[in-house]
C-alpha positions as CSV (number, residue, x, y, z in Angstrom):
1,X,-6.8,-42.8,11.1
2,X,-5.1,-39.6,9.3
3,X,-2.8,-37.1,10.9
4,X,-3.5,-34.1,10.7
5,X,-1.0,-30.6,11.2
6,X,-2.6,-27.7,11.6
7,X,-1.3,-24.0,11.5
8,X,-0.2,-22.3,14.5
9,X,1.2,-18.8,14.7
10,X,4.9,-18.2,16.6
11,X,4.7,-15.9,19.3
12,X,7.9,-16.6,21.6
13,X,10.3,-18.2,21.0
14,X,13.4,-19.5,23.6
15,X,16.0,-22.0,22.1
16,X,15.0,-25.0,20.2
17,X,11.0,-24.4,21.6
18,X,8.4,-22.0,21.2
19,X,4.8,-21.0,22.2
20,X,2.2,-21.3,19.1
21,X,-1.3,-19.7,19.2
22,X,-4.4,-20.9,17.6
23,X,-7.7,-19.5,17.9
24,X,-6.6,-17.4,21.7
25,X,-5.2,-21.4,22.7
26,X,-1.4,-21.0,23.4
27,X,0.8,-24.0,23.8
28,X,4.7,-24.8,24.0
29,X,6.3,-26.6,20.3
30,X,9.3,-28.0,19.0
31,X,10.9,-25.7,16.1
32,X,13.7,-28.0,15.6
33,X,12.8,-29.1,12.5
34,X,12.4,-25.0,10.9
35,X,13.8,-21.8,11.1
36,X,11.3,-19.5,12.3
37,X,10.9,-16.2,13.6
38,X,8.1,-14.0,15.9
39,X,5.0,-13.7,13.6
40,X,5.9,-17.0,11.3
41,X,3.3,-19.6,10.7
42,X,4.4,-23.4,10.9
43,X,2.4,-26.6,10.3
44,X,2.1,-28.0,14.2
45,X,2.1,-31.7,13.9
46,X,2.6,-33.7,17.6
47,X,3.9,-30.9,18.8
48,X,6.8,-30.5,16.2
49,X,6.9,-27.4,13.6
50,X,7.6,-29.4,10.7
51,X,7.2,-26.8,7.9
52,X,7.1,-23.3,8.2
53,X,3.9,-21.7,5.5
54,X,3.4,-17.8,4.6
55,X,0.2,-16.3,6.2
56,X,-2.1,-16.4,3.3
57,X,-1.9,-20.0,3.1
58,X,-2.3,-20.3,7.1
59,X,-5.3,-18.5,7.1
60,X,-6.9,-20.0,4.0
61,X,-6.4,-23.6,6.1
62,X,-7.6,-22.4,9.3
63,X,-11.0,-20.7,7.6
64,X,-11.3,-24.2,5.8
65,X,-10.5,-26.3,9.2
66,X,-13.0,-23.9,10.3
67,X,-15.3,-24.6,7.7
68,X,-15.2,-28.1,8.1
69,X,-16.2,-28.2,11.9
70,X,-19.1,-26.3,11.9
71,X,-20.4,-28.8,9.9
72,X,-19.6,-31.7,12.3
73,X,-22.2,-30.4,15.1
């Protein structure tokens, strides 16, 4: 089976954790691995940021991941 990361905008952060929103669902990551600020975009993979991306690029994946479901119902 293939892992898959998916974009997730920063929109608090506290310490070494954050809170990430996709699609109006917010949930609590690890930003250990990056150095991000409020407003960033990171690639969420179980539940670690493990590369931060510019917004352009996050929003191309997301219409894509998008894309792609629509298709599977």
């Amino acid at each position: 089976m293939m892992c898959l990361g998916i974009p997730v905008k920063v929109v608090e952060i506290s310490g070494n954790s954050a809170i990430g929103e996709i699609g109006g669902v917010k949930r609590k990551i690890d930003i250990s691995f990056v150095d991000v600020k409020v407003g960033d975009y990171v690639i969420l993979h179980a539940g670690f940021a493990i590369q931060k991306l510019d917004e352009e690029e996050a929003e191309e994946t997301l219409k894509l991941l998008r894309e792609m479901s629509d298709g599977l119902y």
